[in-house]
PyMOL CGO cylinders between C-alpha atoms (Angstrom):
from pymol import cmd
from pymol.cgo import CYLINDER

trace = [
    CYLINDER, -42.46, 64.20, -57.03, -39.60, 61.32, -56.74, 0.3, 1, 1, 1, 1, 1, 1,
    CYLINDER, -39.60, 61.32, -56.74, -37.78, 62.69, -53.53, 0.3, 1, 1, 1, 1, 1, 1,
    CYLINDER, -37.78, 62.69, -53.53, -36.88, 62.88, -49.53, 0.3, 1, 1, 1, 1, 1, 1,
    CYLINDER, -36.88, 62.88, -49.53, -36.92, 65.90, -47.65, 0.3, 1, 1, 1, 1, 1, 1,
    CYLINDER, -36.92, 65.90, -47.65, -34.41, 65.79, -44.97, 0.3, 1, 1, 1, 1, 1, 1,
    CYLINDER, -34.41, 65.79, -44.97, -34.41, 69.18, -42.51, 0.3, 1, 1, 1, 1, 1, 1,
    CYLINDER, -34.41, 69.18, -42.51, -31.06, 68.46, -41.53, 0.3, 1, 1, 1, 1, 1, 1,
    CYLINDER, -31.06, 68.46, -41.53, -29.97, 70.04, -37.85, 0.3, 1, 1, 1, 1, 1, 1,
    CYLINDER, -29.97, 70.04, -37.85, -26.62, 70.73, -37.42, 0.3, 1, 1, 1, 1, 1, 1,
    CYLINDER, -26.62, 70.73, -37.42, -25.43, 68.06, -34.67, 0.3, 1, 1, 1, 1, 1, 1,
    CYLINDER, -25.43, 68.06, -34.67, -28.92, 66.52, -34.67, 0.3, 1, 1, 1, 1, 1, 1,
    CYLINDER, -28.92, 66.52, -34.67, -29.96, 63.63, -36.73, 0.3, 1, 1, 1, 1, 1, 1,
    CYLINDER, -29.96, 63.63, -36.73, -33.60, 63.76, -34.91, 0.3, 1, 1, 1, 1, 1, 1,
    CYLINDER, -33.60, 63.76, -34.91, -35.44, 65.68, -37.75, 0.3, 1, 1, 1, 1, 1, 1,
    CYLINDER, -35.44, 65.68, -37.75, -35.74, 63.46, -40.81, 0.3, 1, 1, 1, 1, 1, 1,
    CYLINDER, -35.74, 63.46, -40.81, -39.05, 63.75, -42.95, 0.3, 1, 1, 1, 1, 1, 1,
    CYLINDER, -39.05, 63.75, -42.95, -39.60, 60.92, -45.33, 0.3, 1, 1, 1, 1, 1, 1,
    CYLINDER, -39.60, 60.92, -45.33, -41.97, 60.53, -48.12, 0.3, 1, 1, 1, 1, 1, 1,
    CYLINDER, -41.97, 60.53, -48.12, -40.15, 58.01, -50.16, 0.3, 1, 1, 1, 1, 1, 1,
    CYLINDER, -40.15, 58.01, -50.16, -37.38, 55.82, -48.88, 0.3, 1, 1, 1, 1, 1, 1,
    CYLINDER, -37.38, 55.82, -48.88, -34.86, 56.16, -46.18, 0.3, 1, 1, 1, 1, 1, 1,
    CYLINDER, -34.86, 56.16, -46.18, -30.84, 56.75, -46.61, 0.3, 1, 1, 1, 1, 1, 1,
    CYLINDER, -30.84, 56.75, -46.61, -28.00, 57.99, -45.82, 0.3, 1, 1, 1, 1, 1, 1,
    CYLINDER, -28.00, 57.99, -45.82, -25.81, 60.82, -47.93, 0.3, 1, 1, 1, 1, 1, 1,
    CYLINDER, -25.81, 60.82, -47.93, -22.63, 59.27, -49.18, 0.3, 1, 1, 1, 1, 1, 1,
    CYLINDER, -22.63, 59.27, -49.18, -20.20, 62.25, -50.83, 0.3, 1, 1, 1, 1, 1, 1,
    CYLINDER, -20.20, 62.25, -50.83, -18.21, 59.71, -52.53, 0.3, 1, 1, 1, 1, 1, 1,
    CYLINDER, -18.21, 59.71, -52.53, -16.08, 61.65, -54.51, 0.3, 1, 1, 1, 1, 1, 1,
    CYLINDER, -16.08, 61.65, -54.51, -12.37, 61.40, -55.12, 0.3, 1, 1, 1, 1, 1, 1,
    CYLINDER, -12.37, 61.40, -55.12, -9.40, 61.23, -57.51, 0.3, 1, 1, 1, 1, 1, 1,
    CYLINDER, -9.40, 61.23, -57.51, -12.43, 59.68, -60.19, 0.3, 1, 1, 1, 1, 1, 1,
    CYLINDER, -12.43, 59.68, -60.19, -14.35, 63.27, -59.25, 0.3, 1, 1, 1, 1, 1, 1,
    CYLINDER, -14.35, 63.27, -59.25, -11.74, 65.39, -60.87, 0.3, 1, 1, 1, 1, 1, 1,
    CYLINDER, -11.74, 65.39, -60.87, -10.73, 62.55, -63.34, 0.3, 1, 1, 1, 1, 1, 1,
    CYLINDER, -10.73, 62.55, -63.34, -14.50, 62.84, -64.88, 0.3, 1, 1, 1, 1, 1, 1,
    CYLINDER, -14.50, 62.84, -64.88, -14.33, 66.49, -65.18, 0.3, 1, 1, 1, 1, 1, 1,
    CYLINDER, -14.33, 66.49, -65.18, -15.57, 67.64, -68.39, 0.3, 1, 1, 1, 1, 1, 1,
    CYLINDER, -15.57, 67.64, -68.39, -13.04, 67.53, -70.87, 0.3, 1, 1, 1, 1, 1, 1,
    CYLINDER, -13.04, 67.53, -70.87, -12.79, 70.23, -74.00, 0.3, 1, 1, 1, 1, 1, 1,
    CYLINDER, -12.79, 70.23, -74.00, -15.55, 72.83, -73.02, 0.3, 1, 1, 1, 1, 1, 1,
    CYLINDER, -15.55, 72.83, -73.02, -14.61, 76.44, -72.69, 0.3, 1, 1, 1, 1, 1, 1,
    CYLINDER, -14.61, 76.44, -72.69, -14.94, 77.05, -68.90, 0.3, 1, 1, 1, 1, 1, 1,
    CYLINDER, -14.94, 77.05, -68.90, -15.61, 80.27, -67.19, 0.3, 1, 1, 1, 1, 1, 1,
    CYLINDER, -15.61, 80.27, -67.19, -12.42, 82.54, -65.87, 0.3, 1, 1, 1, 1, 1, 1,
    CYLINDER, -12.42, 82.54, -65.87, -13.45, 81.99, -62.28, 0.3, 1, 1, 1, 1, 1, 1,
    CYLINDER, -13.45, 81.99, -62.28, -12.77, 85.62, -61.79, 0.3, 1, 1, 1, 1, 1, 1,
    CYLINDER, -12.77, 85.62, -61.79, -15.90, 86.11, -63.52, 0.3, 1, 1, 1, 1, 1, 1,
    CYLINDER, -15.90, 86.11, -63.52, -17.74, 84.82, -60.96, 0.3, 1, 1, 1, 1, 1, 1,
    CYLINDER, -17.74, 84.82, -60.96, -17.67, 87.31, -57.15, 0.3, 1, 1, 1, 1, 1, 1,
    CYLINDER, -17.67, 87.31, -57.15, -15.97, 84.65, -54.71, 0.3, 1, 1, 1, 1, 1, 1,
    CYLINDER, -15.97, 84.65, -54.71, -16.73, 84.75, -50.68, 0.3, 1, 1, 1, 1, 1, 1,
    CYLINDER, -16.73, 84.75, -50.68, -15.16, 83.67, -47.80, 0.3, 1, 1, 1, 1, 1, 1,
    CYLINDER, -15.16, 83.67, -47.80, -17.33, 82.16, -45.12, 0.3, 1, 1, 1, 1, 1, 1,
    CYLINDER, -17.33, 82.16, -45.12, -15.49, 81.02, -41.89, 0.3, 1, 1, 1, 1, 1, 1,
    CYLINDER, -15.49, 81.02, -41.89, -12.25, 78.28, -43.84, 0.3, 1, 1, 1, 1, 1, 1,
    CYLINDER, -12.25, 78.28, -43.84, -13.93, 77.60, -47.09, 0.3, 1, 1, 1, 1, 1, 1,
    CYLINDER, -13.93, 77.60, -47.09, -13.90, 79.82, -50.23, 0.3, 1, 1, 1, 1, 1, 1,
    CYLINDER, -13.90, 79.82, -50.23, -17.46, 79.95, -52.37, 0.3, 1, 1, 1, 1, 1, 1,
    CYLINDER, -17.46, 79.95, -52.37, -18.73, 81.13, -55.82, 0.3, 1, 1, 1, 1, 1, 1,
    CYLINDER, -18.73, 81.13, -55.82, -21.20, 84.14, -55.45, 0.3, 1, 1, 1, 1, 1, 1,
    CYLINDER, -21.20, 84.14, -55.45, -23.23, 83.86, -57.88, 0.3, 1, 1, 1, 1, 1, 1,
    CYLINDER, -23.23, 83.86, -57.88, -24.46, 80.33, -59.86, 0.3, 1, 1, 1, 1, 1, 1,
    CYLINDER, -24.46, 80.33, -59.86, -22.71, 79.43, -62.54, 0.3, 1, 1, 1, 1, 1, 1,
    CYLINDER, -22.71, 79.43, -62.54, -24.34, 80.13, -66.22, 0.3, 1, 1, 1, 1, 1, 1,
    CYLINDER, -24.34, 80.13, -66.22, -21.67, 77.61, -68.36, 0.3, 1, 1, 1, 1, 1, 1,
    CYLINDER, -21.67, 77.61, -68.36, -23.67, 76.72, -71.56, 0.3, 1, 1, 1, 1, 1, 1,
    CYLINDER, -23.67, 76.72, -71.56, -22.34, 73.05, -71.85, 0.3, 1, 1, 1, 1, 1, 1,
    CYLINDER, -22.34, 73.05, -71.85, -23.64, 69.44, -71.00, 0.3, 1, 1, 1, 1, 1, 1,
    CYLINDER, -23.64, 69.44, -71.00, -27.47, 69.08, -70.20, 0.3, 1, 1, 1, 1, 1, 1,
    CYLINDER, -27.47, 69.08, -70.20, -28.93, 72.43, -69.27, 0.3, 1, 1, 1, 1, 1, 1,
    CYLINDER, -28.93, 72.43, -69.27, -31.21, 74.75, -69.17, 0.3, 1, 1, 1, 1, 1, 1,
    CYLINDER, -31.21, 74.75, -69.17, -32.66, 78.21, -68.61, 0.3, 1, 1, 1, 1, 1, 1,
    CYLINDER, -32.66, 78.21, -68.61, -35.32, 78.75, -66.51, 0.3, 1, 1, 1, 1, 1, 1,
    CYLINDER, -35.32, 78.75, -66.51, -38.78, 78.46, -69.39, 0.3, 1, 1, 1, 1, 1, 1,
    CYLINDER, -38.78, 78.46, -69.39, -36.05, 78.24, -71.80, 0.3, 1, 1, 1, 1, 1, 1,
    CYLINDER, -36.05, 78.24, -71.80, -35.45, 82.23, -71.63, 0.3, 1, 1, 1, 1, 1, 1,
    CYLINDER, -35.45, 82.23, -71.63, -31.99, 83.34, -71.65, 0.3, 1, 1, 1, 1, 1, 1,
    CYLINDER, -31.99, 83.34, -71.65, -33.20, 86.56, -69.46, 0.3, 1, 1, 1, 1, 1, 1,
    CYLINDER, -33.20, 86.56, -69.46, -33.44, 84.15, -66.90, 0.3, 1, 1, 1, 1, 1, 1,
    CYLINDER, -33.44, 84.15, -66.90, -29.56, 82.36, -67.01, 0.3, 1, 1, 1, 1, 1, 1,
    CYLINDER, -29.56, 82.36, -67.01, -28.99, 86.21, -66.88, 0.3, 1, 1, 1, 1, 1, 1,
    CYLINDER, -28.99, 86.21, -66.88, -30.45, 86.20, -63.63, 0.3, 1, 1, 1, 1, 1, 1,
    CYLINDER, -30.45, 86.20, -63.63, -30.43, 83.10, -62.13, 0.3, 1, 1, 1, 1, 1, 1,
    CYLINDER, -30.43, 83.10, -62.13, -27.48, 81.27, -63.81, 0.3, 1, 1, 1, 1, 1, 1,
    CYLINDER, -27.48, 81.27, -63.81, -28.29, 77.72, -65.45, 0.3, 1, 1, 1, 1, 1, 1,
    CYLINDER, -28.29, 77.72, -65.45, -30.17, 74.30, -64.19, 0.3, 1, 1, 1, 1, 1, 1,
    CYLINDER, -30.17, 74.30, -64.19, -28.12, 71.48, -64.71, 0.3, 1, 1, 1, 1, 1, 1,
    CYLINDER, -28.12, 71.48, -64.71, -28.57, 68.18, -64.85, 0.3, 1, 1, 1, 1, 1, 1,
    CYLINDER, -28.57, 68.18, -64.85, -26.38, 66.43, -62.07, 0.3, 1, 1, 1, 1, 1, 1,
    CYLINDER, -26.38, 66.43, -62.07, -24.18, 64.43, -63.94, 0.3, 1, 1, 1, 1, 1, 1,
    CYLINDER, -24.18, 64.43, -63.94, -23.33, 67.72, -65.53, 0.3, 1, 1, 1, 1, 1, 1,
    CYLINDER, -23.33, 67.72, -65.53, -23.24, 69.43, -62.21, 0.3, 1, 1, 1, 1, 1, 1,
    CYLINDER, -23.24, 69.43, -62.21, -20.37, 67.02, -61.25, 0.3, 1, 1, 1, 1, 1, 1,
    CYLINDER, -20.37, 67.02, -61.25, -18.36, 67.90, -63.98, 0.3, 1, 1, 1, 1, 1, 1,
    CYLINDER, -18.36, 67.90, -63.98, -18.53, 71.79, -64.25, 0.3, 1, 1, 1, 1, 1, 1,
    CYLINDER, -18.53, 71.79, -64.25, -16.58, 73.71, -61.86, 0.3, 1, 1, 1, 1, 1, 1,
    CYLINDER, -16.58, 73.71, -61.86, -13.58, 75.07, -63.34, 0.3, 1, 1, 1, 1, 1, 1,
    CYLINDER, -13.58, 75.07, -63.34, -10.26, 73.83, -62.00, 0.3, 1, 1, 1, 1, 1, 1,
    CYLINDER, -10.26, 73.83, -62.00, -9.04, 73.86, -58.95, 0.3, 1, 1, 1, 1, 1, 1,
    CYLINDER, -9.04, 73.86, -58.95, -12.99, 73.97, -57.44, 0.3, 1, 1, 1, 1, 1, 1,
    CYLINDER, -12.99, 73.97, -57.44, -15.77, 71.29, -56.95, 0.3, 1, 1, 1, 1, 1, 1,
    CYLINDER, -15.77, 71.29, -56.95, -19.36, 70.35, -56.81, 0.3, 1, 1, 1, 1, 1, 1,
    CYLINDER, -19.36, 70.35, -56.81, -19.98, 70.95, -52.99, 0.3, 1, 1, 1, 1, 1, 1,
    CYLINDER, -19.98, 70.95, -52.99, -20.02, 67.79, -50.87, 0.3, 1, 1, 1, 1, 1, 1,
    CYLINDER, -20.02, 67.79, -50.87, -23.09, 67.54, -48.47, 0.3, 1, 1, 1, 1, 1, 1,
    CYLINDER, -23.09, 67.54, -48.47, -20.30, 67.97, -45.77, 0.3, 1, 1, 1, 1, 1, 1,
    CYLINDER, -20.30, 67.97, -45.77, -19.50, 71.40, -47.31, 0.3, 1, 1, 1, 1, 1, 1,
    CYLINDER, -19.50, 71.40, -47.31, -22.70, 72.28, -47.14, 0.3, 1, 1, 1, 1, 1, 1,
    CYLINDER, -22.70, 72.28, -47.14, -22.91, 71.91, -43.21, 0.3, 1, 1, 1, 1, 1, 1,
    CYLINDER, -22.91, 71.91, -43.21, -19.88, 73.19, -43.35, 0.3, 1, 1, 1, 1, 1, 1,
    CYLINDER, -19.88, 73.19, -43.35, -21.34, 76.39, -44.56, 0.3, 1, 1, 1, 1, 1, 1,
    CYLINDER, -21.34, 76.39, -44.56, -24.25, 75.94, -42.58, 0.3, 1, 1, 1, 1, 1, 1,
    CYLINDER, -24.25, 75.94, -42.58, -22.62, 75.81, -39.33, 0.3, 1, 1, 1, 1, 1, 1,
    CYLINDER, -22.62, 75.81, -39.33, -19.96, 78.30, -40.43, 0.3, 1, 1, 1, 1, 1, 1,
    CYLINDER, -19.96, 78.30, -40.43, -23.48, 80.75, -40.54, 0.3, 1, 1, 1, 1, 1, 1,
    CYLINDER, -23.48, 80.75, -40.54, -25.25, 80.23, -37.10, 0.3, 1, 1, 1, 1, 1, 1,
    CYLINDER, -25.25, 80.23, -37.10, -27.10, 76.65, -38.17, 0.3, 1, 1, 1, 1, 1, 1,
    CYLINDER, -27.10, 76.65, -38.17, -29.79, 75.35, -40.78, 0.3, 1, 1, 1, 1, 1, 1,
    CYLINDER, -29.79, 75.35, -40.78, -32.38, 77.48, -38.85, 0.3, 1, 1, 1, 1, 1, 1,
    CYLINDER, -32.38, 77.48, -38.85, -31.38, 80.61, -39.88, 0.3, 1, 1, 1, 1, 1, 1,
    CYLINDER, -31.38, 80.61, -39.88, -28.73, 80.10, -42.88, 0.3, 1, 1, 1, 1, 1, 1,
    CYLINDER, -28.73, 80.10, -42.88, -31.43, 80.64, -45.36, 0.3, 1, 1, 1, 1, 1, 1,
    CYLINDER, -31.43, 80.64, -45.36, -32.55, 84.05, -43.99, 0.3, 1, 1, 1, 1, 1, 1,
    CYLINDER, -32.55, 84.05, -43.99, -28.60, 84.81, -43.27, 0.3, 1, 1, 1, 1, 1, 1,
    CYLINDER, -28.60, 84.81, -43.27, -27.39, 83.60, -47.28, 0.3, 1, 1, 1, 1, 1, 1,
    CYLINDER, -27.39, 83.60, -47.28, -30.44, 84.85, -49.27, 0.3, 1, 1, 1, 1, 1, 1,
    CYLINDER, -30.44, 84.85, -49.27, -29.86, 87.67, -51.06, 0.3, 1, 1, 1, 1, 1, 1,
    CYLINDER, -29.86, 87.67, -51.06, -32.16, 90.57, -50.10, 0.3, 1, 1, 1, 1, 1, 1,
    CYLINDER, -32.16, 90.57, -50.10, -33.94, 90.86, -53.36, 0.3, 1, 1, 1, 1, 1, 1,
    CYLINDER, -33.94, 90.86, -53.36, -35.27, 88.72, -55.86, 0.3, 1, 1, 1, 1, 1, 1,
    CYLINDER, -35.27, 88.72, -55.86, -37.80, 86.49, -53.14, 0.3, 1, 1, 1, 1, 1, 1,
    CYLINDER, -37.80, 86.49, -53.14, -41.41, 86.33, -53.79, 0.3, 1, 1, 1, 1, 1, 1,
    CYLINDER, -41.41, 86.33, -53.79, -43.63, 88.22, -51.21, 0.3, 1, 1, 1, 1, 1, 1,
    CYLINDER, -43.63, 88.22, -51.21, -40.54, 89.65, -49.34, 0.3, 1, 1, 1, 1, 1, 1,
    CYLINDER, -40.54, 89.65, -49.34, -38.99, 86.58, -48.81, 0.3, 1, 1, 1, 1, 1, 1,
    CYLINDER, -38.99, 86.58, -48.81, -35.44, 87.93, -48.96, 0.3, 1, 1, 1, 1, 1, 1,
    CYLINDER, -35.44, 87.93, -48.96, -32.56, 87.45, -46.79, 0.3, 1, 1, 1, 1, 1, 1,
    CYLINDER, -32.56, 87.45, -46.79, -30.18, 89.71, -44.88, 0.3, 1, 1, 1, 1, 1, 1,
    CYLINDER, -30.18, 89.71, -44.88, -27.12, 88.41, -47.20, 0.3, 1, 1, 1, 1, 1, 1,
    CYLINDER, -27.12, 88.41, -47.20, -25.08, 88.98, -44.37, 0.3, 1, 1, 1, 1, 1, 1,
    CYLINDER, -25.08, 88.98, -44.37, -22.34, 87.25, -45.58, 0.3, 1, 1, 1, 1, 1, 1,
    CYLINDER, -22.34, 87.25, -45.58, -22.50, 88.24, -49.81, 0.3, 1, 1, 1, 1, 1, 1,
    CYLINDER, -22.50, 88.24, -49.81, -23.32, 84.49, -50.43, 0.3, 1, 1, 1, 1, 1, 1,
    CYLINDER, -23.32, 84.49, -50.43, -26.56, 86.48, -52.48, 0.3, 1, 1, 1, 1, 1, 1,
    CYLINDER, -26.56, 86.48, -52.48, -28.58, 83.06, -52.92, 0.3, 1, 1, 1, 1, 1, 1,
    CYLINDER, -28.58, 83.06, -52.92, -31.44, 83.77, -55.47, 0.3, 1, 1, 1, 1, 1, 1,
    CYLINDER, -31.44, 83.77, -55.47, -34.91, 81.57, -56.16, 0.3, 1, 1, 1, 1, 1, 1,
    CYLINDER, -34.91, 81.57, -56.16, -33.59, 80.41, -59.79, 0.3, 1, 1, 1, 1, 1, 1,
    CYLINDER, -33.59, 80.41, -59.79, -36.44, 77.47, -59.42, 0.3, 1, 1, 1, 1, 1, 1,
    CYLINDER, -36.44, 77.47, -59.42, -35.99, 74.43, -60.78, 0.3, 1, 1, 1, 1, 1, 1,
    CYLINDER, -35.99, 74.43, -60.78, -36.75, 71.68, -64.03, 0.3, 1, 1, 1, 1, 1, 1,
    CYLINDER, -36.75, 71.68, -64.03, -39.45, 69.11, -63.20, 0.3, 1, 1, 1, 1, 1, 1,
    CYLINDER, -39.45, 69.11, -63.20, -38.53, 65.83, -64.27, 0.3, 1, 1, 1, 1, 1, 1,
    CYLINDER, -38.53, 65.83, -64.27, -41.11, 66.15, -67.34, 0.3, 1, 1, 1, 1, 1, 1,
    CYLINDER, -41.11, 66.15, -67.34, -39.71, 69.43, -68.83, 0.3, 1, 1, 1, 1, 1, 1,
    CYLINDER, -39.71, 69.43, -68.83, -41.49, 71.84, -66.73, 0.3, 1, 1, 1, 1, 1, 1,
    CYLINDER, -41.49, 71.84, -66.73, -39.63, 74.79, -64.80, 0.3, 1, 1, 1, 1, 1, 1,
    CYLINDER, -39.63, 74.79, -64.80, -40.99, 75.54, -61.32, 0.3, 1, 1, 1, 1, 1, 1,
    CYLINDER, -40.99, 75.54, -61.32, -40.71, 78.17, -58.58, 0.3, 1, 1, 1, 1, 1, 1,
    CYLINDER, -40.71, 78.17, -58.58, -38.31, 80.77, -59.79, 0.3, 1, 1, 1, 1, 1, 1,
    CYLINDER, -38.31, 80.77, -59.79, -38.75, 83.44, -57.43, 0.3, 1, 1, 1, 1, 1, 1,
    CYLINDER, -38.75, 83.44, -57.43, -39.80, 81.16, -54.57, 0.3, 1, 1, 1, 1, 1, 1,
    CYLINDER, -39.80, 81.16, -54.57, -37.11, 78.89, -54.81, 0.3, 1, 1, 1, 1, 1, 1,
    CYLINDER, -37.11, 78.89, -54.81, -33.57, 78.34, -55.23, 0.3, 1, 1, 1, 1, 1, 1,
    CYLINDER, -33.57, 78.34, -55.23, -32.65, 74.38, -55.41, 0.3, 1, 1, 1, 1, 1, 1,
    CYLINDER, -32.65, 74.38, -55.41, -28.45, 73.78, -55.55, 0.3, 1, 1, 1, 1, 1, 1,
    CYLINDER, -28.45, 73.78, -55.55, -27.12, 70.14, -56.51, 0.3, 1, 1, 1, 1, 1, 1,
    CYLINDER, -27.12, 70.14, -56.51, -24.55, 68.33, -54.38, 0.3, 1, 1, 1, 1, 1, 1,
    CYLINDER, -24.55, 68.33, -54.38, -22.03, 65.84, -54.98, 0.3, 1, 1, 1, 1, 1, 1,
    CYLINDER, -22.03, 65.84, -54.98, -23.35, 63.36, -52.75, 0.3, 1, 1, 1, 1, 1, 1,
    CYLINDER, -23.35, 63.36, -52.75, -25.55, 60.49, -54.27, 0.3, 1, 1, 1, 1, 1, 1,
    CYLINDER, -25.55, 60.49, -54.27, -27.86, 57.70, -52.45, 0.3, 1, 1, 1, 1, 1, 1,
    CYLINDER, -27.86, 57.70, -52.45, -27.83, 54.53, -53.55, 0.3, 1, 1, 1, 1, 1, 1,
    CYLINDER, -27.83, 54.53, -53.55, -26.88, 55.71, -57.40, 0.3, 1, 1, 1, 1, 1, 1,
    CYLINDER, -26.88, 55.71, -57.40, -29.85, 56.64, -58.43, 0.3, 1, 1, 1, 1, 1, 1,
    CYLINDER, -29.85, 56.64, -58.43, -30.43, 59.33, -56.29, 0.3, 1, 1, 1, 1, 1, 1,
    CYLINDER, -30.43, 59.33, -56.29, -28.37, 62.73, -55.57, 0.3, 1, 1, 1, 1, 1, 1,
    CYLINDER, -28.37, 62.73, -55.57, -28.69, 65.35, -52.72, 0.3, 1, 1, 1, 1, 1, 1,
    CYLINDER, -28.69, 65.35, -52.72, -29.82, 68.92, -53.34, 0.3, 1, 1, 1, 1, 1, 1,
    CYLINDER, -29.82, 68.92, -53.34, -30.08, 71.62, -50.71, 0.3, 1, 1, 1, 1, 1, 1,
    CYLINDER, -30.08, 71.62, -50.71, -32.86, 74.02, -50.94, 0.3, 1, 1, 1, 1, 1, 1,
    CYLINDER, -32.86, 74.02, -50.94, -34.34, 77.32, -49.71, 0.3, 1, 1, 1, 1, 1, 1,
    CYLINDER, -34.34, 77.32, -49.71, -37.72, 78.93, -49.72, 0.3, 1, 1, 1, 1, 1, 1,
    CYLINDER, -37.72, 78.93, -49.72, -38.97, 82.01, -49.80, 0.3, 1, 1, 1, 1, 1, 1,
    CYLINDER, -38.97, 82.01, -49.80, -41.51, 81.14, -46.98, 0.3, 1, 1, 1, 1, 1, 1,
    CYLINDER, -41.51, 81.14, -46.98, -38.93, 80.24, -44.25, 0.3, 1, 1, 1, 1, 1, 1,
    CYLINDER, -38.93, 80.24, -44.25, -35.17, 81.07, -43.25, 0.3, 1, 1, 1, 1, 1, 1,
    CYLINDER, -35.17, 81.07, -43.25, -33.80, 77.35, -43.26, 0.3, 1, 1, 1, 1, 1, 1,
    CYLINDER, -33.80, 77.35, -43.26, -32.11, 75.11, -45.18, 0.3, 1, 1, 1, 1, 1, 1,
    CYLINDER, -32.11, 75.11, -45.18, -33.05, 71.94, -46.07, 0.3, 1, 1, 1, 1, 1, 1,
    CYLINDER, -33.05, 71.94, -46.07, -31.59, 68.78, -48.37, 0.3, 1, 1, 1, 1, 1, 1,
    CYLINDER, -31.59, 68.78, -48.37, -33.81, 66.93, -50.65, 0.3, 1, 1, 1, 1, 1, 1,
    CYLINDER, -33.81, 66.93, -50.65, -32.49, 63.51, -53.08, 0.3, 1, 1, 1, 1, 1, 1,
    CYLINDER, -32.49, 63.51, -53.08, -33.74, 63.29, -56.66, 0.3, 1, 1, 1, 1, 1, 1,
    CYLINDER, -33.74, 63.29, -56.66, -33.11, 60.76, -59.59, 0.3, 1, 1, 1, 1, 1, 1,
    CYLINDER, -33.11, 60.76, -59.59, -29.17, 61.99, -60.16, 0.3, 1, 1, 1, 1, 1, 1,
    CYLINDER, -29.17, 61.99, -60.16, -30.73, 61.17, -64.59, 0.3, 1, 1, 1, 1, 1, 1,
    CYLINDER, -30.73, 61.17, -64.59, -31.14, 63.87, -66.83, 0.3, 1, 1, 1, 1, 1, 1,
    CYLINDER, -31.14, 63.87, -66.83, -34.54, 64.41, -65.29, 0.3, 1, 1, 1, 1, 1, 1,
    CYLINDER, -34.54, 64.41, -65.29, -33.83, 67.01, -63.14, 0.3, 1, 1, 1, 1, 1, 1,
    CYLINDER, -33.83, 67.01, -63.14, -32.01, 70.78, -63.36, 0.3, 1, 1, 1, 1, 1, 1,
    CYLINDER, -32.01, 70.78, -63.36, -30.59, 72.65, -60.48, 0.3, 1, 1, 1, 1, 1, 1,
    CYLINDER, -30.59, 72.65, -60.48, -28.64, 75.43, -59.90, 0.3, 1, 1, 1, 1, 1, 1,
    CYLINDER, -28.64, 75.43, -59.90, -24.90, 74.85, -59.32, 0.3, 1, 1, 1, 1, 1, 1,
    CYLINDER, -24.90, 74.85, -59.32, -22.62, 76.70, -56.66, 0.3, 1, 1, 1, 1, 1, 1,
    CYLINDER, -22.62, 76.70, -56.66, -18.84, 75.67, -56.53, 0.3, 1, 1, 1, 1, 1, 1,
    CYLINDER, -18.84, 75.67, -56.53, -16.34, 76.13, -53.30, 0.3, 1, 1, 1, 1, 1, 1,
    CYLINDER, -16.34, 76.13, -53.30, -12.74, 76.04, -53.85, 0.3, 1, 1, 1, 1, 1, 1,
    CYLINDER, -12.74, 76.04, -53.85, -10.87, 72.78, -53.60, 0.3, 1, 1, 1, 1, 1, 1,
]
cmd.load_cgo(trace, "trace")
């Protein structure tokens, strides 16, 4: 598997794991971002999806399920977007989130992180408290109800629904690579991955209000 695990502590930059290259998170995203959205697809009312509050930002609840661009449900079974949402490709994943909300930025994601008591415990704090293989579940103390939707393997196969739930950002490395944050069922952290930002790849997608 093409990628770096970064644990990422909040104020630390101590605890960096890496198994291919080395880099740095760049959220690059600006007036092109909402420029590229995805023109002509039938979004999603946004009041479709349950919307949180966690400390100053605003979050979707639930991940989106928009059939449009490159994705997927999880083994290709539509009981599972009923679940779980879709996996989406990232350039797709840059493009979806109705107006007036965005891909999250790495920075929103510590954001979030920090907002719940650090990436220590903000896995065990946002999972929802069902759904996570061998009792694995959160507290969902603040209704952020993260779910294991898994993920698609660069060759076509789906992986770990149940153990884990894998989110795309909007930051890439280098261009070839974007950041994903993940959590397990295993442990109550939070940690950010890169991948190939091609169509190799499908993650869940979360959106926080611009």
């Amino acid at each position: 598997m093409f990628m770096i695990i970064r644990l990422r502590r909040m104020f630390s930059v101590a605890a960096v794991v890496a198994v291919l290259c080395c880099g740095c998170s760049d959220d690059g995203i600006g007036g092109a971002f909402y420029e590229q959205k995805i023109a002509n697809i039938e979004r999603d009312d946004i009041s479709r999806y349950k919307t949180v509050t966690i400390g100053n930002q605003t979050w979707t609840a639930r991940n989106l399920d928009i059939q449009t661009g490159v994705s997927w449900c999880y083994d290709n079974k539509q009981s599972n977007c009923d679940v779980y949402g879709r996996l989406y490709d990232w350039n797709t994943a840059m493009k979806i989130c109705p107006v007036g909300w965005h891909l999250p930025t790495s920075r929103d994601w510590d954001v979030l992180i920090a907002a719940v008591g650090g990436s220590s415990v903000a896995g065990k704090k946002l999972k929802a408290d069902h759904g996570w293989y061998n009792n694995g579940n959160g507290t969902d103390d603040f209704q952020f109800s993260a779910l294991p939707g898994g993920y698609r393997y660069s060759n076509g196969y789906f992986y770990g629904a149940g153990n884990y739930g894998y989110w795309w950002t909007a930051a890439e490395n280098g261009g070839s690579y974007a950041y994903g944050r993940n959590m397990y069922y295993l442990n109550d952290g939070v940690f950010e991955y890169y991948y190939y930002n091609d169509e190799s790849y499908g993650f869940s997608v979360r959106c926080v209000k611009d």
